[in-house]
C-alpha positions in Angstrom: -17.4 -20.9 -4.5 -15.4 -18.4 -2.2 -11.7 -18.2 -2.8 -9.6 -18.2 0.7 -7.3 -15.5 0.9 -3.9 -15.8 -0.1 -0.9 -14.7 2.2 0.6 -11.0 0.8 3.2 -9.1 2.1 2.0 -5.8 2.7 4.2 -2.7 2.5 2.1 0.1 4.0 3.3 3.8 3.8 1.7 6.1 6.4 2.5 8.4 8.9 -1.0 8.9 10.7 -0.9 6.7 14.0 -4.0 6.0 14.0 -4.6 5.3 9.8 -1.9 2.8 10.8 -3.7 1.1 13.5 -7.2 1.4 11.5 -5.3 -0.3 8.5 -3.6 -3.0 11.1 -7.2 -4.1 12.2 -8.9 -4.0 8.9 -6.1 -6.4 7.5 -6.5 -8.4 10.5 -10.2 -8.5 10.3 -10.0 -11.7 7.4 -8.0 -13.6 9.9 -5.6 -14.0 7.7 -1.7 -13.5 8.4 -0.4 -11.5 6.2 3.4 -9.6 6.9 2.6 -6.6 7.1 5.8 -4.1 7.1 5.2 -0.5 8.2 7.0 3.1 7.0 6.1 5.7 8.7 7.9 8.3 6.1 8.9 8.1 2.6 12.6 8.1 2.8 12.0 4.9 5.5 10.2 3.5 2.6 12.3 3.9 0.3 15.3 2.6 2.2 13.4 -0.4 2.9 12.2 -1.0 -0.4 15.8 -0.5 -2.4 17.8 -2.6 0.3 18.9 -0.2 3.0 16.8 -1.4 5.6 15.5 -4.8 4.7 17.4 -7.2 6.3 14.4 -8.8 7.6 11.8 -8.0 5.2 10.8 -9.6 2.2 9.8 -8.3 -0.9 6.2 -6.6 -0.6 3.4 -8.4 -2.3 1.1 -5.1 -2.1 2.1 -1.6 -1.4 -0.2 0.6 0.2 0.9 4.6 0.0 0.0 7.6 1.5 0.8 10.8 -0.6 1.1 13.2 1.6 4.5 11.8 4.0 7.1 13.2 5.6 10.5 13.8 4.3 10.3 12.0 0.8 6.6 12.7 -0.7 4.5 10.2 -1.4 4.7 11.0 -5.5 8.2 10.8 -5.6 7.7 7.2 -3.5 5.6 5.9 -6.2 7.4 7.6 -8.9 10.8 5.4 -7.6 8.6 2.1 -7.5 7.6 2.4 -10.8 11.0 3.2 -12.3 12.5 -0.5 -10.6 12.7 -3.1 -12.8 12.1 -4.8 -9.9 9.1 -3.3 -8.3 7.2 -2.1 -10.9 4.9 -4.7 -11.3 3.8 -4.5 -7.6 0.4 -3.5 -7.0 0.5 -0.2 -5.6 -2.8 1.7 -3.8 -2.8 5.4 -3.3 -4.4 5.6 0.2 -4.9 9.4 0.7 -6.6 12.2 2.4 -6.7 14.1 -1.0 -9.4 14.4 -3.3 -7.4 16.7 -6.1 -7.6 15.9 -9.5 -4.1 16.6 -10.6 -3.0 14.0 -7.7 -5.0 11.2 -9.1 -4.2 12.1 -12.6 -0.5 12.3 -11.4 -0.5 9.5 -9.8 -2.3 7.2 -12.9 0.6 8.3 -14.8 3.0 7.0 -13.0 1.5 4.0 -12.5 -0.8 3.6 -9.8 -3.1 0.8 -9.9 -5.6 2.2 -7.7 -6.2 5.2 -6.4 -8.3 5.5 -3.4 -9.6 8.8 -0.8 -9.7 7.8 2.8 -13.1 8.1 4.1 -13.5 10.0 7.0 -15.5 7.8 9.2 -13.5 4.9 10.8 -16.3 2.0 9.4 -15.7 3.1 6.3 -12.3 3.3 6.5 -12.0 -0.3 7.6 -14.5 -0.9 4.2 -12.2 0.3 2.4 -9.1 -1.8 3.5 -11.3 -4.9 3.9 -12.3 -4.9 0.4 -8.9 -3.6 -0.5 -7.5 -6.7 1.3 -10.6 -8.8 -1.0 -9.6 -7.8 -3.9 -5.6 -8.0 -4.3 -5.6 -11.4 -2.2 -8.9 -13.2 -3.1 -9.6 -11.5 -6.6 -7.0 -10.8 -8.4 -3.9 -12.4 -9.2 -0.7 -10.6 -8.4 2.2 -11.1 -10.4 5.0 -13.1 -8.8 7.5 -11.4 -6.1 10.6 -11.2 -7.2 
């Protein structure tokens, strides 16, 4: 028996245009509404994630992050998450062009739960989300948003 996909906010990092709109239509693809809230930097991010800029956003379910962002890096992003007592337990996927092994092993220890290279070609791009999207909302359970 299938699960149906539960409802997550999504908190996705990224400053690509079009990895946006590729990530946009992969969520979209299950047909399920999920709030999705975009940053298109890391300090945006982080002023919507510690309160400067959330008046309207609730607390994100799932965090998808890009590494390489504009002014606040995407390590330092994740870092900060990690650090919260009240975001650290939020999933958080490295989404990223890079393939270095001293960014994933960075980014394992500070406490990544997946790490994740874009693919290059746009259907396996939206692969990736869509089974990104399978796992954390079908799968696995996510621990409650606080």
């Amino acid at each position: 028996m299938e699960n149906a996909p539960r409802p997550v906010h999504i908190f996705l990092v990224e400053d690509n245009p079009s990895d946006i709109e590729i990530t946009r239509r992969a969520l979209q693809k299950r047909r399920v509404t999920d709030e999705l809230t975009i940053a298109r930097d890391g300090q945006e991010a982080l002023d919507i994630l510690f309160g400067h800029q959330n008046d309207h956003v609730p607390p994100p379910g799932l965090i998808l992050l890009d590494l390489n962002l504009p002014k606040v890096d995407g390590r330092e992003v994740l870092e900060k998450i990690k650090s919260d007592p009240k975001l650290k337990r939020v999933p958080v996927i490295v989404l990223t062009a890079s393939t270095r092994e001293e960014d994933i092993a960075r980014c394992y220890d500070l406490g990544v739960n997946t790490f994740i290279s874009k693919p290059v070609r746009f259907e396996d791009f939206i692969e990736v989300v869509t089974t990104i999207k399978e796992y954390w909302t079908v799968i696995a359970t996510l621990p409650p948003v606080e």
